[in-house]
N, C-alpha and C positions, 0 to 999 in steps of 0.2 A: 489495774485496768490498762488496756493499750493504749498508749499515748501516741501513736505514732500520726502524724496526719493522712486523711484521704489522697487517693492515689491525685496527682496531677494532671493537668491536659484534660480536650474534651473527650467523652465517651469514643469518638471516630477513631482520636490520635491511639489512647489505648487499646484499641481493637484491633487496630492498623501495626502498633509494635507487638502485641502478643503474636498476630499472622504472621508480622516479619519473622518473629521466632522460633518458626514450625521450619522442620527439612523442608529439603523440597521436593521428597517425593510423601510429603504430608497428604490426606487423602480430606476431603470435606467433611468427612467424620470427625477426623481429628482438629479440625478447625471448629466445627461448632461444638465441640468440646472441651477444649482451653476457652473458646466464650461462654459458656457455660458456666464453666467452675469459676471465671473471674467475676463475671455477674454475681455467682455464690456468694464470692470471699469480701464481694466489695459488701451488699446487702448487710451480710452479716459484722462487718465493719461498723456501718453506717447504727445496727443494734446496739453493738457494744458502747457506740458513742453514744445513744440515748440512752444507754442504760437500763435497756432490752434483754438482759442475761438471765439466765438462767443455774444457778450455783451447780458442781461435778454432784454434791452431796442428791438436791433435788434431784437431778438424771439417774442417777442411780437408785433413786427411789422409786422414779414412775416407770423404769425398766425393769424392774422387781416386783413390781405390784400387779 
């Protein structure tokens, strides 16, 4: 299981460093698209800490079936 902790800082600060992250001739697409995927990555974080998963075995089944 992933052990690592949830990211830090409020939702603003994080949102505010990933935009920091973009070039600068990033376009608003690409911006609500790194928030996007991190809203993704966090959500699906926050499953694995409940213990919300899913096994590769099971995926592979219901993608076959």
């Amino acid at each position: 299981m992933y052990n690592s902790p949830m990211p830090t800082g409020t939702e603003k600060q994080r949102a505010i460093e990933a935009l920091g992250g973009l070039p600068e001739d990033a376009t608003l697409a690409d911006a609500i698209e790194r928030l996007c995927f991190m809203a993704k990555v966090e959500e699906g974080l926050r499953q694995s800490e409940a213990a919300r998963v899913v096994s590769h075995e099971e995926v592979k089944k219901q993608l076959l079936a």
